[in-house]
C-alpha positions as CSV (number, residue, x, y, z in Angstrom):
1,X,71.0,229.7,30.1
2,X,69.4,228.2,33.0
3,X,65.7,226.8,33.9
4,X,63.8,229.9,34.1
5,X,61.8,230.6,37.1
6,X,58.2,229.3,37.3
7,X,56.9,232.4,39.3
8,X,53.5,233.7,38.5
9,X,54.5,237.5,37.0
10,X,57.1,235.3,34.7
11,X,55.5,233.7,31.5
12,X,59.0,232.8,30.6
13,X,59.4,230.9,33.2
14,X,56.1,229.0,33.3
15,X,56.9,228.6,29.8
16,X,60.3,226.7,30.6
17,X,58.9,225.2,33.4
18,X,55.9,223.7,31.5
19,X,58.1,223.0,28.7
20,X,61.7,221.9,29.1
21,X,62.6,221.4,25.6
22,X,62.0,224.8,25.2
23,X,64.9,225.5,27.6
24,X,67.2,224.0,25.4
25,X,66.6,225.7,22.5
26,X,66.8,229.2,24.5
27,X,70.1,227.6,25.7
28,X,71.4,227.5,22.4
29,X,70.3,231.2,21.5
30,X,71.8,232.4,24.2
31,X,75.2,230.9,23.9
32,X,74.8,232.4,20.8
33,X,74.4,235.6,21.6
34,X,77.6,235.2,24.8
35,X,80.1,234.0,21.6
36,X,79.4,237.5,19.8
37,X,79.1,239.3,22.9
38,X,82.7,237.8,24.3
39,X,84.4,238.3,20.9
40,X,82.7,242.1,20.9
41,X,84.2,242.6,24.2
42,X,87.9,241.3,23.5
43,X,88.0,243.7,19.8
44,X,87.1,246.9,22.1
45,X,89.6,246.0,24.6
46,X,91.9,245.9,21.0
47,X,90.9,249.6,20.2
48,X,91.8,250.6,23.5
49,X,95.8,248.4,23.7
50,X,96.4,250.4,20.2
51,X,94.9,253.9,21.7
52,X,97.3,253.6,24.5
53,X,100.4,252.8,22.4
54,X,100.1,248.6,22.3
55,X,100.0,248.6,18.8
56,X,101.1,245.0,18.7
57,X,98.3,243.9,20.3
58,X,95.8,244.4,17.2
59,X,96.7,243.0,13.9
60,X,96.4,245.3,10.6
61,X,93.2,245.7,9.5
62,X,91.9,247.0,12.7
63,X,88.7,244.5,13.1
64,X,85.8,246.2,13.5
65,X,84.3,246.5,17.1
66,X,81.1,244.9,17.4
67,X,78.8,242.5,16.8
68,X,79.4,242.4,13.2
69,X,82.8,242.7,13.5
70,X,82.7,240.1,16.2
71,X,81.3,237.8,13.7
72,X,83.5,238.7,10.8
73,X,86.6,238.1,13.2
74,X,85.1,234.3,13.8
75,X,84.6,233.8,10.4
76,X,88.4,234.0,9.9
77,X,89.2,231.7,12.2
78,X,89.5,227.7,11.0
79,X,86.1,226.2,10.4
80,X,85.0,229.6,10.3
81,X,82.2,229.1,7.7
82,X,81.3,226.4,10.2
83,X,81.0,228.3,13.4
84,X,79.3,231.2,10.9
85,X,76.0,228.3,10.5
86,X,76.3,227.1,14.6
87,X,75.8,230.7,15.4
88,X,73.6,231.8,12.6
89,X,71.1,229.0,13.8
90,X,71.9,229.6,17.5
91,X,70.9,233.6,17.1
92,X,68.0,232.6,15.2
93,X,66.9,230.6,18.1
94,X,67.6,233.8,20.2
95,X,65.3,235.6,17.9
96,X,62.4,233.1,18.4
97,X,63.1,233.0,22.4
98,X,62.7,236.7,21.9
99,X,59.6,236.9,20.0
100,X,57.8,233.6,22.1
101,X,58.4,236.0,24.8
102,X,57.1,239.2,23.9
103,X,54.2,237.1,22.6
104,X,53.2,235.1,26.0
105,X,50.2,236.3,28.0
106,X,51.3,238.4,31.2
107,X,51.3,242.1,32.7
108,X,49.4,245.3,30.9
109,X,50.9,248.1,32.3
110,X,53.3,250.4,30.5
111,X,56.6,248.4,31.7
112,X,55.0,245.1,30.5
113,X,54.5,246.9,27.3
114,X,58.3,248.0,27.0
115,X,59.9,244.8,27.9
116,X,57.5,243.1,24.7
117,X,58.7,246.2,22.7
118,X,62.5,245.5,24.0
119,X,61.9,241.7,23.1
120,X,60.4,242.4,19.7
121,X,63.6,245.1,18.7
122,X,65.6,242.2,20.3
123,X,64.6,239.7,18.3
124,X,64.6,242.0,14.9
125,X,68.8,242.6,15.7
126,X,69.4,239.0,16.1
127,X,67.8,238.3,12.8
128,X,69.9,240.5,11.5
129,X,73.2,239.2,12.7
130,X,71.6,236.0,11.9
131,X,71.7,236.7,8.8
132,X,74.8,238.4,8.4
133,X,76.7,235.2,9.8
134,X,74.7,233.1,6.5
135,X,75.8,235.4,4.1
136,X,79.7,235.4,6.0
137,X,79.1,231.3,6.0
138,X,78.0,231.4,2.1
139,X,80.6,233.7,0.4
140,X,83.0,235.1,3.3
141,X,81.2,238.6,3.1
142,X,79.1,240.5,4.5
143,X,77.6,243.8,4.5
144,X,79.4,247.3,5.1
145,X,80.4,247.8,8.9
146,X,77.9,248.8,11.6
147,X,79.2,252.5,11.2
148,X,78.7,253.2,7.8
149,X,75.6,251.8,7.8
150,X,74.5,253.9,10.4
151,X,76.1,257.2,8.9
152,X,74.2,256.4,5.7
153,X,70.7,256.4,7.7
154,X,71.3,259.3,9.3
155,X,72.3,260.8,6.3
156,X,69.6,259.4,4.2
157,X,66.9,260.5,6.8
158,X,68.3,264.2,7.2
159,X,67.6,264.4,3.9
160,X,64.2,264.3,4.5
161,X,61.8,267.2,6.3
162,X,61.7,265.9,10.0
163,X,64.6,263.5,9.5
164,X,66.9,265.5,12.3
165,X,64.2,265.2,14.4
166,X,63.5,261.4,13.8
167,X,67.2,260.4,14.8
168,X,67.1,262.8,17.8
169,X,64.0,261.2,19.2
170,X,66.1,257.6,18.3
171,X,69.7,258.9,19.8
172,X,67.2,260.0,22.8
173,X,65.4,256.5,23.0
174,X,68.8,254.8,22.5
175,X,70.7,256.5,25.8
176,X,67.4,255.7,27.8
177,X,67.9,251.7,26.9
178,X,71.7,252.2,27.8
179,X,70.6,253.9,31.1
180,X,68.3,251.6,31.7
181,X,70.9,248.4,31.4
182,X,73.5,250.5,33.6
183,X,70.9,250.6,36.4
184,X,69.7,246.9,36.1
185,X,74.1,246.5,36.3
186,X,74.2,248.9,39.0
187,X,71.6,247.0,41.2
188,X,72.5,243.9,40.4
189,X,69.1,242.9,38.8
190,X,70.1,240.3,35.9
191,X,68.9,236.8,37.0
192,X,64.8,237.8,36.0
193,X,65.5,234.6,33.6
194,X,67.8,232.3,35.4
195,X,67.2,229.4,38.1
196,X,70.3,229.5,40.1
197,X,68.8,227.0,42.5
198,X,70.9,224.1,41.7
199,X,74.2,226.1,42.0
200,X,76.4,226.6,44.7
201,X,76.6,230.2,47.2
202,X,80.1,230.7,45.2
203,X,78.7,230.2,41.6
204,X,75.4,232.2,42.7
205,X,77.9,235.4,43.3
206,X,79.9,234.9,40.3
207,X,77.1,234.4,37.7
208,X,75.5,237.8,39.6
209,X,79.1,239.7,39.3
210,X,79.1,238.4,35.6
211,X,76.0,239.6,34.8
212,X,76.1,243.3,36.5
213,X,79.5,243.8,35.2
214,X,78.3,242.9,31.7
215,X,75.2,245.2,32.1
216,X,77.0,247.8,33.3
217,X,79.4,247.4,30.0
218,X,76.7,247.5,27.6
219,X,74.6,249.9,28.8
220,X,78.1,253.0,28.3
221,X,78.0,251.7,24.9
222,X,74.6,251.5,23.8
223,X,74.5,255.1,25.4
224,X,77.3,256.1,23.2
225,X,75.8,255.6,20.0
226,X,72.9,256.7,21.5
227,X,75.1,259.9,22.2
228,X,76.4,260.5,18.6
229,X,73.2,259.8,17.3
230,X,71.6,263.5,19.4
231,X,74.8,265.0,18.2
232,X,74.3,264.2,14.7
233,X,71.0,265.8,15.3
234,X,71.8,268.3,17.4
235,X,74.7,269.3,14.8
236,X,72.7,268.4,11.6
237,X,75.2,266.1,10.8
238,X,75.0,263.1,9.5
239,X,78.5,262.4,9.8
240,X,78.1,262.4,13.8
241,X,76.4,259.4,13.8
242,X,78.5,256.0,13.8
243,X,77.8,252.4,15.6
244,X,79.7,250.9,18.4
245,X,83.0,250.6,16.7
246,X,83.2,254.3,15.6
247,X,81.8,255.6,19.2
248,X,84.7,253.9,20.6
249,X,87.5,254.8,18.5
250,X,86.5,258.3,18.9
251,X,86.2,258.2,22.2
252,X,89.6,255.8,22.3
253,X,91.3,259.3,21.1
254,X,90.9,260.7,24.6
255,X,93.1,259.9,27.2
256,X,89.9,259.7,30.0
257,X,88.1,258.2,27.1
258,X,90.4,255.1,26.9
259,X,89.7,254.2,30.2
260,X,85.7,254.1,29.5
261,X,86.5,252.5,26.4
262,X,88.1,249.4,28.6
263,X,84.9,249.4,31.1
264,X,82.7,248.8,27.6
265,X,85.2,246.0,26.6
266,X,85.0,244.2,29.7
267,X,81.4,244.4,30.1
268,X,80.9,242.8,27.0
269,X,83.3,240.4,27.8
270,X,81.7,239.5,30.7
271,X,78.1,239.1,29.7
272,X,79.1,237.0,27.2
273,X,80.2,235.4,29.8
274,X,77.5,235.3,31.8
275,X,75.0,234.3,28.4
């Protein structure tokens, strides 16, 4: 991550600016968070070879696509309980970036308000991957996969009286966040962080591309589990609901769906990328 900017309606940036050690240690979160994000990316691109016939191109058992999966994948790799600790720490460092933010003094009107909410639910994922890359770095496991866990919510709160509604209003909340990173793609509006001052006109462009690509990537998929989610509701089944990974193979089984399933892979590709 670069030197954010020191403008006045940016407490980040005066933070970095007043700070520069700071920067360093956002660096590291962030680079964090581009290693899960790349290795998220490649695994969809994997459900999509195998939907279209490649079979050879994934390797039995199909990893899991997403951030967990991402970080079980690295975790096989040599040195893996290594890399498991350099990105554990490095996500935690995301998390504290995250909540430093959400914390520092700035605007008070109701988009203010969301981008500290944003940063806070930020920061509360990260711990959580944080901490499933410890527990992959201390005994090689970790907990069950991002779709099971989220079946089991769903399931657990439709049990309850107003639990349909509950994971409609989230599926609801979850496509507005993908809609909202498809537009920030779509415009082009992904350097709110970044000093690209010291870089040349070539680099400027390709960190841009990078990032609107990647936005545009991860907003589809966070608005396909925000999808699943209403039509568990919707359904009143539990079953309907299911993390990345699961929105993807499902959608993986259409031949349109492939396609869309691609777009998702490279997105994440390239923010991580761009992180």
């Amino acid at each position: 991550m670069s030197k954010a900017h020191a403008l006045p309606h940016n407490p980040v940036g005066r933070l970095a600016s007043d700070h520069p050690a700071v920067v360093k240690f956002g660096r590291a979160g962030w680079f964090a968070k581009g290693v899960v994000s790349l290795m998220t990316g490649v695994l969809a691109l994997f459900i999509a070879a195998k939907a279209s016939g490649w079979s050879s191109a994934v390797t039995a058992p199909n990893p899991e696509a997403s951030p967990t999966g991402a970080l079980k994948t690295i975790a096989q790799m040599s040195g893996g309980a290594l890399l498991m600790w350099v990105l554990a720490g490095g996500m935690l460092a995301y998390a504290a970036w995250r909540v430093v933010s959400a914390l520092l003094p700035g605007g008070s009107d109701a988009k203010a308000w969301v981008m500290r909410v944003g940063y806070l639910v930020s920061a509360v994922i990260y711990t959580t991957f944080a901490m499933t890359a410890i527990s992959l770095a201390r005994s090689g496991r970790a907990n069950p996969n991002g779709n099971s866990k989220v079946t089991s919510l769903s399931d657990s709160l439709m049990a309850h009286s107003g639990g349909r509604v509950v994971i409609g209003v989230v599926g609801a909340i979850t496509i507005a966040a993908g809609l909202y990173r498809l537009v920030k793609g779509v415009r082009g509006d992904v350097t709110e962080e970044l000093d690209l001052s010291a870089l040349s006109a070539q680099r400027r462009r390709l960190t841009v591309r990078l990032g609107s690509v990647g936005e545009i990537g991860r907003g589809l998929g966070i608005g396909l589990i925000g999808f699943f989610l209403l039509r568990a509701a919707a359904t009143y089944n539990p079953a309907e609901g299911t993390g990345l990974d699961g929105a993807l193979r499902r959608l993986a089984t259409e031949t349109w769906g492939v396609w869309v399933v691609v777009a998702i892979g490279v997105g994440f590709s390239a923010y991580g990328l761009f992180c």
